[in-house]
C-alpha positions as CSV (number, residue, x, y, z in Angstrom):
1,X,0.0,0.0,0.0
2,X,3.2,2.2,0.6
3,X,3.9,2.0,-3.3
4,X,0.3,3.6,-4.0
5,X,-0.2,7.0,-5.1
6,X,-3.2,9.3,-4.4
7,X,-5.6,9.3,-7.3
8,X,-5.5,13.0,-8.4
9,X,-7.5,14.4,-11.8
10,X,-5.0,14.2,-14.5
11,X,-5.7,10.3,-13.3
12,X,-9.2,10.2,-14.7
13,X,-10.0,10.3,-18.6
14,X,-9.1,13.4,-20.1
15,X,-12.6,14.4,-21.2
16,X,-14.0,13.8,-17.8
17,X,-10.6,15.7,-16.7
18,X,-11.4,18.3,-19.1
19,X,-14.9,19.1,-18.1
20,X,-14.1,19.7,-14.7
21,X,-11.7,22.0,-16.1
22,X,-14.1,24.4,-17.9
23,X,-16.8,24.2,-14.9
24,X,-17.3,28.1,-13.8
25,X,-19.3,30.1,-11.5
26,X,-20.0,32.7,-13.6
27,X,-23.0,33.0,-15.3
28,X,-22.5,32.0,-19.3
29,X,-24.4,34.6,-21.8
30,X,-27.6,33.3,-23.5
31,X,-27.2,32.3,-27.3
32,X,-30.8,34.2,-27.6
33,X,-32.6,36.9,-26.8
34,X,-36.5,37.2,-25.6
35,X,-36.5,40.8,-26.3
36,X,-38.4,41.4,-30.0
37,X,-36.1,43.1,-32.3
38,X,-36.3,46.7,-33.0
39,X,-38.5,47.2,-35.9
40,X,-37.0,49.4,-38.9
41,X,-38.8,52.1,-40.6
42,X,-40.1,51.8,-44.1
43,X,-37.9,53.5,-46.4
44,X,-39.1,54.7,-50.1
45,X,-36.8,53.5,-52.9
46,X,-34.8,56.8,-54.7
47,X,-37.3,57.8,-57.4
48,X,-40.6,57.8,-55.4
49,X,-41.4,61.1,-53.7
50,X,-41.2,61.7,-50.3
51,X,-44.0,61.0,-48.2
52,X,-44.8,64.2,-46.6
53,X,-46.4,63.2,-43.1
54,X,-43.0,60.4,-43.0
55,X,-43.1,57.2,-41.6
56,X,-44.9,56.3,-38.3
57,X,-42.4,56.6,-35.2
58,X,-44.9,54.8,-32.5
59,X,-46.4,52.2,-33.9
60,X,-44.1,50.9,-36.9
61,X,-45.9,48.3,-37.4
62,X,-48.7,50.6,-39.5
63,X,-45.8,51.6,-42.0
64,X,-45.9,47.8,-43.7
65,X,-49.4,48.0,-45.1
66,X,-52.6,49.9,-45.1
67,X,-54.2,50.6,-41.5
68,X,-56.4,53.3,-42.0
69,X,-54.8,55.6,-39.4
70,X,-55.5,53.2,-36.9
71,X,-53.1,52.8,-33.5
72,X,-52.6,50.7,-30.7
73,X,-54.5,52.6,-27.5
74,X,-53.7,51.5,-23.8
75,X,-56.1,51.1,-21.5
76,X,-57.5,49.5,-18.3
77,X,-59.1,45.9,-17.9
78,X,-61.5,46.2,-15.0
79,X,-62.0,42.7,-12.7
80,X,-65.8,42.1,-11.7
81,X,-64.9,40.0,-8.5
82,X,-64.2,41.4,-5.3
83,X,-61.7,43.6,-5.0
84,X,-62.9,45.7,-8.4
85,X,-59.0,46.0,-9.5
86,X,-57.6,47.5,-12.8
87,X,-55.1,45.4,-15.4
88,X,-53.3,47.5,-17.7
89,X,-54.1,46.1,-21.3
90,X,-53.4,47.2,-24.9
91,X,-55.9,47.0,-27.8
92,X,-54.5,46.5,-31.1
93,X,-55.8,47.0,-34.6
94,X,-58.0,44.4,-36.1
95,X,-55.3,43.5,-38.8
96,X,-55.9,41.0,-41.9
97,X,-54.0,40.2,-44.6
98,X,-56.2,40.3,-47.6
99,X,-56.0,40.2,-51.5
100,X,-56.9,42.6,-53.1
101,X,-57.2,43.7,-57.1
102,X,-55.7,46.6,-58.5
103,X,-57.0,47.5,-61.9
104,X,-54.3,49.4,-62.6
105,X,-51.6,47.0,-61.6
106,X,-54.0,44.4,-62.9
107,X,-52.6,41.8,-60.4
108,X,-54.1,40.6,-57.0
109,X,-52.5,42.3,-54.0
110,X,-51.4,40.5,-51.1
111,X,-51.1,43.4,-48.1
112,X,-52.0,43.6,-44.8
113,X,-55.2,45.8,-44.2
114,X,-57.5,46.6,-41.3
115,X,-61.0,46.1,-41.0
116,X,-61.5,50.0,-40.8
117,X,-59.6,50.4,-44.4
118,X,-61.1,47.7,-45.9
119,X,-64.7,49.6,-45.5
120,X,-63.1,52.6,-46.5
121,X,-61.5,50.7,-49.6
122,X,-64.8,49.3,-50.7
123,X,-66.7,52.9,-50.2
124,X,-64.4,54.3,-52.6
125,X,-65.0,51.8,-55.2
126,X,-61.8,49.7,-54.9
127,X,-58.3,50.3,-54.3
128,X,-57.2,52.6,-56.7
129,X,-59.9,55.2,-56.2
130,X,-59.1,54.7,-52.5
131,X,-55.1,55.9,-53.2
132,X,-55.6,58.0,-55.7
133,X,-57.9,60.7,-53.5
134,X,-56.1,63.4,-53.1
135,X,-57.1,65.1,-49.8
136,X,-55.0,65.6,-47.2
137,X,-56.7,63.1,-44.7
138,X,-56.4,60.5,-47.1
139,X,-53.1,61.2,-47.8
140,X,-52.3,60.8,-44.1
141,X,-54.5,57.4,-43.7
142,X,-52.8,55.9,-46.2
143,X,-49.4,56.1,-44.7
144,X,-46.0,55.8,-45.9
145,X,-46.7,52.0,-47.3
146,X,-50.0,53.2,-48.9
147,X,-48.3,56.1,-50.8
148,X,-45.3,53.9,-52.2
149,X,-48.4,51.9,-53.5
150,X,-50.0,55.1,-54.7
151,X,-47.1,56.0,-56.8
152,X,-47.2,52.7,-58.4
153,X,-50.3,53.1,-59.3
154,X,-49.9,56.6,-61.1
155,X,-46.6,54.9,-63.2
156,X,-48.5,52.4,-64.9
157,X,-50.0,53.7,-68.7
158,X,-53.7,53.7,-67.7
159,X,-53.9,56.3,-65.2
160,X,-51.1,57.9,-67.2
161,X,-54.3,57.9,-70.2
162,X,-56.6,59.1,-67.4
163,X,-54.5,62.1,-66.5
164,X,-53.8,62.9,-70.2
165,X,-57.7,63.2,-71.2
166,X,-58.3,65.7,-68.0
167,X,-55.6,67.8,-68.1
168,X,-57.0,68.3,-72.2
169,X,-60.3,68.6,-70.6
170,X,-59.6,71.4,-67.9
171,X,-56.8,72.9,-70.8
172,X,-54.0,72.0,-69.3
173,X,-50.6,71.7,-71.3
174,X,-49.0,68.2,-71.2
175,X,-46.1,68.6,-68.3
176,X,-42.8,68.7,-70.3
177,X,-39.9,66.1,-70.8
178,X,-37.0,65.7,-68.9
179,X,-35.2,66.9,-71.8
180,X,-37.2,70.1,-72.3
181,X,-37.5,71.1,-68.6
182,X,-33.4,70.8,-68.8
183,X,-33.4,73.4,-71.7
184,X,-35.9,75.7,-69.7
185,X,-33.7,75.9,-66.7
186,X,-29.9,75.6,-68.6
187,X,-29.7,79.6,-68.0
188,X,-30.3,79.3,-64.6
189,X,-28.6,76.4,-63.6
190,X,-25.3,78.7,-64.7
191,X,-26.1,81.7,-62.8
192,X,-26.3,79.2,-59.5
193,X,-23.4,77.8,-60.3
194,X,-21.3,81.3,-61.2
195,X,-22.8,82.2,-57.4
196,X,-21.2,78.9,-55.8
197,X,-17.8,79.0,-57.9
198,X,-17.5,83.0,-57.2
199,X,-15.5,83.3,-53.7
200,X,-13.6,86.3,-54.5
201,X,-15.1,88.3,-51.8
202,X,-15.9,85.3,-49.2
203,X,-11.6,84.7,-49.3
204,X,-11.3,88.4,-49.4
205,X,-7.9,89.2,-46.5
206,X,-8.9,91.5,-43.6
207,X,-6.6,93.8,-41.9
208,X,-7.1,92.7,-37.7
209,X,-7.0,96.5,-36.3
210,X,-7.2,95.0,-32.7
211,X,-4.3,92.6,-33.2
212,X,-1.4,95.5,-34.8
């Protein structure tokens, strides 16, 4: 028994050796997260106008399809047992995603819409009459999803043709080309630029009276 040795750990296996080794009190970081992800805001590709009310800061969820103006509210559930106690709840949109034709487009459109747009949508007579209104509540209601929508509609050649006969119907002049707008404003497109490239009395030298 002299001739024995204590049984130490670099004795045992060396993956049983090995996770004794790594064992730690500190706490290991989690591999996931339970907190939602922050949501990003809906941006318009380059050529579309901007949307003049922007997207929806509070509830980002309205900027991915047409909500009618509608926002989550906050308010109280109230208990009907004893102690009459107040919950704090949240009431959300009634949300559905629905197809929906586009005669312009001519194509179904797959979108997330609320129960309170959809009425809307089907008072106007479908969904281009319900983008194409041009009054400033509508504008609003539709949201930043709704008018990237809107300006699709108002590219294709059919309401191009629709805008054509009334702008010859209320004498309007056909809105010029690219081309011809660039010959209009040629002369003053140089005078801006002969105000930028002129510095001669910006770099102008001073005399400092206060320092000689």
């Amino acid at each position: 028994m002299a001739g024995l040795h204590p049984r130490s750990a670099m004795s045992l296996p060396f993956s049983l050796s090995a996770s004794f080794r790594n064992l730690s009190l500190a706490c290991s970081k989690r591999s996931f997260s339970s907190t939602t992800p922050a949501r990003k805001l809906y941006e318009l590709p380059p050529e579309c106008p901007p949307y003049p009310y922007g997207p929806n800061q509070w509830y980002r969820q309205s900027n991915t399809g047409l909500y009618g103006g509608a926002m989550i509210q906050f308010g109280n559930k109230i208990s009907d047992g004893r102690n009459k106690g107040k919950t704090r709840r949240s009431f959300k949109p009634n949300v559905r995603r629905k197809m929906i034709y586009s005669e312009a487009l001519g194509k179904n459109l797959f979108i997330k819409v609320t129960q309170r747009a959809l009425r809307t949508i089907n008072k106007a007579g479908g969904l281009d009459n319900y983008l194409l209104d041009d009054r400033p509540c509508r504008v609003k209601e539709m949201g930043i999803f709704g008018w990237h929508l809107r300006w699709q509609i108002m590219q294709t050649p059919k309401i191009q043709e629709k805008f054509s006969r009334e702008r010859k119907k209320l004498g309007i002049p056909p809105p010029p080309t690219f081309g011809e707008w660039m010959k209009q404003n040629k002369p003053n497109f140089k005078e801006e630029v002969e105000k930028g490239t002129n510095i001669k009395g910006l770099t102008r030298p001073t005399y400092n009276w206060k320092v000689h």
